[in-house]
N, C-alpha and C positions, 0 to 999 in steps of 0.2 A: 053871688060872690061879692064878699065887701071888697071895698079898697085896700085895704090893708093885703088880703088876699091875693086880687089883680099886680097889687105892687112889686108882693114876694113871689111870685109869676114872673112875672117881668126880671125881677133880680136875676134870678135864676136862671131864665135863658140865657140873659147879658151874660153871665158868667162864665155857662156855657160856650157861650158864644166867643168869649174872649178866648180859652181855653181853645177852643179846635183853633180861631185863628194863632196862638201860637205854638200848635204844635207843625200848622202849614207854614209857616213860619221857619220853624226848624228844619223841617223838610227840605225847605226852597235852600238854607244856607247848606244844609252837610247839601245837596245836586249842585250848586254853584261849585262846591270846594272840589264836589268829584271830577268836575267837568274842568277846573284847573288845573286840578292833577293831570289827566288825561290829556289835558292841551299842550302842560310841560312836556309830559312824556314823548307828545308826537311831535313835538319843535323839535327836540331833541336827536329823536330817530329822523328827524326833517334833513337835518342838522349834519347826523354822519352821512345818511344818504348822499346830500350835496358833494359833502369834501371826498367822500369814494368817487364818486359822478367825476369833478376834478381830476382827483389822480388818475383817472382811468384815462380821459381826457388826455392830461398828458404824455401818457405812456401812449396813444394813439399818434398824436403829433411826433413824438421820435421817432417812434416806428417808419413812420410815413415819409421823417426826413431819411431814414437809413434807407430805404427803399429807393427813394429818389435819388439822393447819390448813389446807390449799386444800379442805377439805371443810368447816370450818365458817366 
């Protein structure tokens, strides 16, 4: 194998080479983007959960004061 040969060998994989790292590349950015999707979305439902949790909350504290006045 001359060198000229060996060299365009070489080119070849490099390129390859370059090639699959950017399609891992690609890969890694659209799971990044899905995975911030996903994390909006559960902040979100995080989010109404909370302020239900709350109101609920509250409507338990009046309850408990009506109770307590109808007991004394």
């Amino acid at each position: 194998m001359t060198f000229e040969e060996r060299f365009e060998l070489i080119a070849q994989r490099h390129q390859a080479l370059a090639e699959t790292v950017e399609i891992v590349a690609g890969m890694q950015r659209e799971a990044e983007r899905r995975d911030q999707e996903r994390d909006t979305k559960y902040n979100e439902r995080f989010t109404r959960v909370l302020d239900v949790v709350e109101q609920l909350a509250s409507v338990v504290q009046s309850h408990e004061r009506r109770i307590q006045d109808l007991e004394h």
